[in-house]
Residue, then its C-alpha position, 0 to 999 in steps of 0.5 A: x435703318x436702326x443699328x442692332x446694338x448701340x456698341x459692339x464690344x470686341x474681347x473679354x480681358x480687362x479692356x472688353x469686361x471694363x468697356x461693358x461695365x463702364x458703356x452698358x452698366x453705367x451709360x445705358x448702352x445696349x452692347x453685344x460682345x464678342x470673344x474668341x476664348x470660352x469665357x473671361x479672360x484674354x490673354x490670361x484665358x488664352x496663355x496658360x504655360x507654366x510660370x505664367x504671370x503678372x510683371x506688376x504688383x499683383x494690387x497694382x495690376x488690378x481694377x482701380x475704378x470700383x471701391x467694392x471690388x478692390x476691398x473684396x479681393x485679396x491677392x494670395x502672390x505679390x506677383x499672380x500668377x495666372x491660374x488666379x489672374x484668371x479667377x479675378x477676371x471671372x470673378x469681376x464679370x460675375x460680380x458685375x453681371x457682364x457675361x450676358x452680354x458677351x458670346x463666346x467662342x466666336x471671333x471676329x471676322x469683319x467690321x465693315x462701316x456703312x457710311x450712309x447708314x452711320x454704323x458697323x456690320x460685325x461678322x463673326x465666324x459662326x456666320x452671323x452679323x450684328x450692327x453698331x454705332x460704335x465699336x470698341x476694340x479691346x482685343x488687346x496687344x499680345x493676343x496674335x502670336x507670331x508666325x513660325x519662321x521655321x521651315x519643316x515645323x509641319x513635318x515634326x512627329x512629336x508634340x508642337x506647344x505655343x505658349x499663347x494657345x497652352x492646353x487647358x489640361x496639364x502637359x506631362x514633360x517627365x522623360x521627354x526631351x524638350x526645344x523651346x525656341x525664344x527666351x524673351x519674357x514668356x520664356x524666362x518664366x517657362x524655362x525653369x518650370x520645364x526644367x524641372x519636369x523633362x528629362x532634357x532641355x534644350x533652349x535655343x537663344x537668339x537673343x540674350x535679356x537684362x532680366x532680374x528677379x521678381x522677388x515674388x513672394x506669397x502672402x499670408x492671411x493678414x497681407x491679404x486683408x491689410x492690401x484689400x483694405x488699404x487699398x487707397x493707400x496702396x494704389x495712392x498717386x499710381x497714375x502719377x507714375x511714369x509705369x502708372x504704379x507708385x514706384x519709388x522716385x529715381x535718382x537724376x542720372x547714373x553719371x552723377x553718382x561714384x561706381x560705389x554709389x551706384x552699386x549701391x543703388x542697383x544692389x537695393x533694387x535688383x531683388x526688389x522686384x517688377x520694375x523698380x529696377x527700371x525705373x526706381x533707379x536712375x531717372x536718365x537710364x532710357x535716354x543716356x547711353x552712358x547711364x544704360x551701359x552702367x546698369x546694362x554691366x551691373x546685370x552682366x556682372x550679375x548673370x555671371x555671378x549666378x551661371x557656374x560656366x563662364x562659356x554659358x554665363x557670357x553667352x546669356x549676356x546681352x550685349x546688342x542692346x541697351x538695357x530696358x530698350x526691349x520690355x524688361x523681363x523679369x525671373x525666378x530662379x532663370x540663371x540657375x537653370x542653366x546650372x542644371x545637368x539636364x539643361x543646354x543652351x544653343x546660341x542660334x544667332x551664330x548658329x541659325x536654326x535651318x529646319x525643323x525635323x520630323x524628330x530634331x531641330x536642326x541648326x547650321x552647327x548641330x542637330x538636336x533630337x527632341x520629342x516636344x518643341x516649344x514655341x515662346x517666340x512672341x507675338x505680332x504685337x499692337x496692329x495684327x491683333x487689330x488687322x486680323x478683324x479684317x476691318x474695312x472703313x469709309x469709302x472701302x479704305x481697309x485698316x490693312x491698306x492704312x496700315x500697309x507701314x506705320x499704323x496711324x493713329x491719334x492718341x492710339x483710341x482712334x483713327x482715320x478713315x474709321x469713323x466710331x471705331x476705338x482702339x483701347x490701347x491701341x498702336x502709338x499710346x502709352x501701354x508698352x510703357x504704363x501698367x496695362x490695368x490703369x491705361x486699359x481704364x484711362x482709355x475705356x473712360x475717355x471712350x465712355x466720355x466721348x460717346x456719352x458728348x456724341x449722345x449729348x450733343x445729337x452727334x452721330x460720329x467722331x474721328x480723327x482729322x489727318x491732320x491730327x493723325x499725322x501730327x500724333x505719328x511725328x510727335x510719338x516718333x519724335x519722342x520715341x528718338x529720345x529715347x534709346x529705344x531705337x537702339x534695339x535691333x529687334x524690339x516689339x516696341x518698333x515693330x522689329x520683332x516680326x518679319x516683315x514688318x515694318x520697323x517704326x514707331x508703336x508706342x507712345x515712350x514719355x510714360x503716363x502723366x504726360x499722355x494722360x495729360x494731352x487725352x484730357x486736354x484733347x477732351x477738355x477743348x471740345x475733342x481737339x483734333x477730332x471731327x464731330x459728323x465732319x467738323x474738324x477741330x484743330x490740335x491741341x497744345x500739348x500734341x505740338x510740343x517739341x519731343x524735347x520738351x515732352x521728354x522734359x515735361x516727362x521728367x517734371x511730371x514726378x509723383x507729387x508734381x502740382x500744377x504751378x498755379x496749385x503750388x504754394x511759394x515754398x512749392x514754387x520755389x522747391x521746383x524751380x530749383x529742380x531744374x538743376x537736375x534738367x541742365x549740363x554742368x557748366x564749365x570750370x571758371x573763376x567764380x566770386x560772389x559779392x556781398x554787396x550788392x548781392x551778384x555772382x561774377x563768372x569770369x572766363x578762364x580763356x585768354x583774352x586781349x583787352x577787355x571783356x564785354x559783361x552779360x548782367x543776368x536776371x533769373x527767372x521764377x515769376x518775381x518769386x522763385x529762383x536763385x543763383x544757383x538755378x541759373x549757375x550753369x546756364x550762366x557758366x553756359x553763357x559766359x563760355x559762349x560770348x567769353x564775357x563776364x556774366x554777373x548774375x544778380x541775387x535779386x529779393x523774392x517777392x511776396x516777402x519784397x514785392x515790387x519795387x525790390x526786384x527793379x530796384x535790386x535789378x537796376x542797381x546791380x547795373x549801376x554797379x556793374x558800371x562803376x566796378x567791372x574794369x576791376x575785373x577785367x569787363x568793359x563798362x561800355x560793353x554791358x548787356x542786360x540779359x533776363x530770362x522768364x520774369x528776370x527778362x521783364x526785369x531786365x527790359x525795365x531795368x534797360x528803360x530806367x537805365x536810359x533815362x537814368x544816363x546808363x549806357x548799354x550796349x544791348x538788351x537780351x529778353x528771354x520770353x518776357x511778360x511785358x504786361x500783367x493784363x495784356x489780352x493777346x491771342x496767347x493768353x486765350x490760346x495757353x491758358x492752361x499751358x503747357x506748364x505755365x498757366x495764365x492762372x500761374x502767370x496772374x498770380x505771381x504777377x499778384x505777388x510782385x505787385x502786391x497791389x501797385x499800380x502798373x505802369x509802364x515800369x513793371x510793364x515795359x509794352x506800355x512805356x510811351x517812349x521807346x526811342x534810344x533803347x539798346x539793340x535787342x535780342x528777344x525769344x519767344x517760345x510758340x506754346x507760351x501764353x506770354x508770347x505774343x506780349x514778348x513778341x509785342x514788345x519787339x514789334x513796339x521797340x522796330x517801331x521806335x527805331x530800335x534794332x531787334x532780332x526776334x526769334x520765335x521757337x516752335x513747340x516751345x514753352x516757357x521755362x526751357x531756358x533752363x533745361x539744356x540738357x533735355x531741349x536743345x533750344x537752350x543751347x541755341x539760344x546761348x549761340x544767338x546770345x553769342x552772336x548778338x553780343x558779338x554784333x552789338x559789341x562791334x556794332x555791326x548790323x543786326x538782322x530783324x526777324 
């Protein structure tokens, strides 16, 4: 049987009116779409309470994909509201022909998969069915509101509001008394709108918000113009963002700066508007408690500048949560309502709501009459919008059933069970945390792509494997839990605001660019962790990292990050030396840079009897980059951990001093190490050489020559080395394209150490003929690193001469973690095994070989 349609496209927001632009207009789709409003719109069409509107910049919130609609439009508010949010929407469906292939006023009742046929039954409520290969979701997150937990609101004689089903005409409040129950983001933006008409207002609070203001402002005539025109400009490296908007960069942590500074900073942005605040600030404010708590007292400080009474002011300060682990609301004029004569508040966390009356609100302290009840208490966000279609996939699998706990998804587009069946947006992506308009069009382009590879390839279906599924699901909790975001009781983010529902993970929380960048790849390698009518494709790279490491790669992929192989030296060099900013400070010690040769000697301040071993320490950088001070904590780290004296080692950079200089430089710190160290207070017969990235390279060459040169060490440390430029490994092939180093990045900087010298086994140590007599080693590799089968050669070639080895390989690890304590807590593991090695080689007791 041939389906009816090729797409069934459910919803007329941003999502539904994009995917039948992009499936129909640019595909060649035939599609039928559905809505259950009146006409374009979604959540905008339905939540029409005064004070409704948008929390990102209006030119952010917005299209990106068409040049003529961008330049056409001209906002009138830096933040719409939603009266003209709604008008865009419109304007869009007319301007690109979309309303012929929607039906209005119909919701979605079923979608049931009929597996021998390959496609979906749609039913809608009017009784009709429409078959599809496909079907794409775009019923959007905050479109099925939350069910009343009040009991007796049936009972209620006067008028029952809920701000996501507002009336279409205007709502007359002058001389009523008026409850709304809820003061999360909706609330905040209504309350001081009702205020302003009814003769009373009553606001009943469960929980107090870390809101401040929007700054919104109208635009005149000529900001119009210049924004639409500018667009380009405006919107340039929005996707670069961690929000997906081209907010200005934070500052590393709120620890790093005086009270004074931070003040500062928070005064600079707190009337800034949208969520500069949030991310504009302080870089670690969602990750570090002690960061939090200092913007979580500056917006407490702020409530209570702006609430005349100190009892309503303290009542209106949040004080069970950190900051920014709920959505961050945004207000205007919402503190100084509470100022207001006509305006109450009522905590109902220490004084529950009981019931509702036929004319009151009964809580367990008061009762209060009122004559309109308002309900701003949220939605069912992520999965009942999606639940309530009443879906059934292969084998008569229900989506309620597979998602009776945490839903399971892979990237949020898809999952399951579900064959052809997208989910823009969807449970476990990266919208809570990215600007819906530009992660609604991510996810319509990459369901537009893989439909279009099914069509090409004559493939007839795409989901997940379980596999990938349960992958994904640990990957976006793993993340979730580095955050503080679990730290809410009582936050949508987990599920936590509803009943009933189970607590856990539904978003993806390390922002935009990474999640962008695991999609692509996901793509880019065949549709990795998908199978194609059946055939099943393992996960890619990025979607096993450690949550550590995408935290960290979250903080790396900053607006301007190039890839390493794109980057020029000096760029190579700039972001290197920003992983300062990745690392715990290290501890006080004496600290003495020599001149001649030029290394840094961290000696211990700790009492010790005799002499110390010595730790000679070769930084990473790729023969290019790197410095003392990139490596001044971890050597601090190091020193304190093995209570050695580490001697870092300034080496020449290369394209400047290619190859031998580094060697060269490397050996010679060796050399005199041995001659001087006892002056102050290391062993010479104790020296291990250690190196990290390309500093382990060195540093294994280095032991080599040393051996035939008559040097005698005591042990070798090699944090995952490249041990040979054209080295064909499985690695290579497998991380070619990382994550964050490239064999493209590793060749070229291999390019700019050798400058065209031969190699040989002394810039590539796995192929040295003689590997007897070497000193005992230490070696890690990081499993997502395209170096580290060559590092792991390397251990196996040096067992294999009868050198003692103790190999430790890290799982959803990456080149270059070494560097970044204070996110990854391998880093730290490895200064313990450092510790430990140099302990046994030291004493010369046995070292286990793993």
């Amino acid at each position: 049987m041939k389906a009816d349609k090729d797409v069934v496209i459910v919803g007329a927001g941003f999502a539904g009116l994009y995917a039948v632009h992009k499936l129909r207009n640019e595909l060649g789709l035939e599609v039928q779409a559905f809505d259950a409003g009146g006409g374009p719109g979604g959540t905008w069409w339905w939540n029409r309470y005064p004070g409704a509107r948008c929390d990102f910049d209006s030119v952010y919130y917005s299209y990106s994909f068409s040049e003529e609609i961008q330049r056409e439009w001209q906002w009138t508010e830096k933040y719409a509201a939603q009266p003209e949010i709604l008008n865009y929407l419109e304007w869009v469906a007319d301007r690109l022909d979309l309303k012929r292939s929607f039906q209005f006023n119909t919701r979605v009742t079923s979608m049931v998969w009929n597996d021998e046929g390959q496609y979906w039954t749609v039913g809608t409520d009017d009784g009709r069915t429409c078959t599809a290969r496909y079907v794409v979701c775009g019923t959007g997150n905050v479109s099925i509101p939350k069910k009343p937990e009040f009991p007796g609101i049936e009972d209620f004689k006067g008028e029952v509001l809920q701000t996501s089903s507002w009336p279409h005409e205007p709502v007359d409040f002058s001389g009523k008394r008026v409850g709304i129950i809820g003061t999360g983001a909706t609330g905040i933006q209504l309350i001081p709108e009702l205020a302003k008409h009814a003769a009373h207002l009553t606001v009943f609070q469960r929980t107090a918000q870390f809101a401040s203001p929007l700054g919104n402002e109208k635009l005149d005539p000529e900001a119009r113009r210049w924004l639409a025109e500018n667009h380009k400009q405006v919107r340039a490296g929005a996707r670069d963002h961690f929000l997906g908007a081209p907010y200005d960069a934070p500052r590393p942590s709120a620890l790093a700066d005086s009270p004074e500074e931070r003040k500062k900073v928070y005064d600079e942005h707190y009337g800034s508007g949208g969520f500069r605040m949030v991310v504009s600030t302080y870089g670690d404010l969602l990750y570090n408690r002690e960061s939090n708590d200092t913007i979580a007292d500056y917006l407490r400080d702020r409530i209570r500048e702006r609430v005349t009474d100190p009892k309503i002011a303290e009542m209106l300060c949040p004080t069970d949560h950190p900051y920014a682990t709920k959505r961050a609301p945004f207000e205007t004029n919402y503190y100084e309502t509470y100022n207001r004569d006509n305006v109450t508040l009522v905590d109902v966390r220490s004084t529950p709501i009981e019931r509702v009356t036929e004319h009151a609100l009964k809580t367990t302290a008061a009762e209060y009459e009122i004559d309109v009840l308002v309900m701003a208490t949220g939605f069912d966000v992520f999965t009942r919008p999606l639940l309530e279609m009443g879906i059934v996939g292969r084998d008569g699998l229900t989506l309620d059933e597979k998602w009776s706990g945490v839903p399971g998804t892979y990237l949020g587009i898809q999952t399951a069970g579900f064959p052809n069946l997208f989910t823009v947006t969807g449970p476990q992506s990266a919208v809570a945390l990215y600007n819906n308009a530009l992660a609604i069009e991510d996810h319509v382009e990459w369901i537009s792509r893989a439909i279009g590879h099914l069509r090409t390839t004559g493939a007839t279906t795409i989901e997940p494997t379980a596999e990938a599924e349960s992958r994904w699901g640990d990957f976006a909790e793993g993340i979730l839990n580095q955050t503080l975001i679990p730290q809410s009781e009582s936050s949508w983010y987990m599920g936590a605001n509803v009943v009933g529902k189970t607590r856990g993970t539904y978003i993806f929380a390390a922002g935009a660019p990474v999640y962008r960048a695991i999609c692509a790849q996901v793509a880019e390698r065949g549709y990795a962790g998908f199978a194609i009518d059946g055939v099943e494709t393992a996960v890619p790279p990025m979607a096993k990292l450690d949550p550590e490491v995408v935290t960290a790669l979250s903080a790396i992929h900053r607006p301007g990050y190039k890839p390493l192989e794109d980057c020029t030296v000096e760029e190579t060099r700039a972001m290197v030396e920003q992983l300062v900013g990745m690392q715990v400070p290290g501890p006080d010690m004496l600290v003495d840079d020599i001149v001649d040769p030029a290394v840094r000697l961290y000696v211990p301040r700790t009492q010790t009897e005799g002499t110390r071993p010595v730790i000679v320490f070769l930084h990473g950088g790729g023969w290019v980059a790197g410095s003392l001070d990139v490596v001044d904590n971890p050597c601090r780290q190091i020193a304190r951990a093995t209570d050695a004296i580490v001697v870092s080692v300034d080496y020449r950079l290369a394209p400047e001093h290619p190859f031998p200089a580094a060697h060269d430089d490397a050996f010679e710190a060796v050399r005199w190490v041995q001659e001087n160290i006892a002056g102050y207070g290391g062993d010479a017969d104790k020296i291990v050489i250690m190196g990290e990235s390309a500093g382990g390279n060195l540093a294994a060459s280095t032991a080599l020559r040393a051996r035939d040169a008559g040097l005698k060490l005591a042990g070798q440390v090699l944090v995952y080395p490249p041990t040979d430029p054209e080295a064909s490994t499985q690695s290579r092939v497998e991380f070619a394209d990382g994550p964050f180093l490239s064999v493209k990045a590793v060749d070229t900087m291999w390019g700019a150490y050798l400058n065209g010298a031969e190699v040989t086994e002394t810039v590539a140590p796995l192929r040295a003929e003689n590997l007897r007599d070497l000193p005992p080693a230490l070696i890690f590799s990081m499993e997502l690193d395209p170096t580290r089968d060559e590092a792991e050669d390397y251990a196996r070639a040096l067992q294999d001469a009868g050198v003692r080895v103790e190999l430790h390989r890290f799982e959803g690890m990456i080149h270059g973690v070494f560097n970044m304590d204070a996110i990854v807590s391998a880093a730290p593991e490895m200064y313990s095994l450092t510790a430990q090695f140099v302990a046994d080689t030291v004493t010369a007791e046995p070292v286990s070989v793993r």
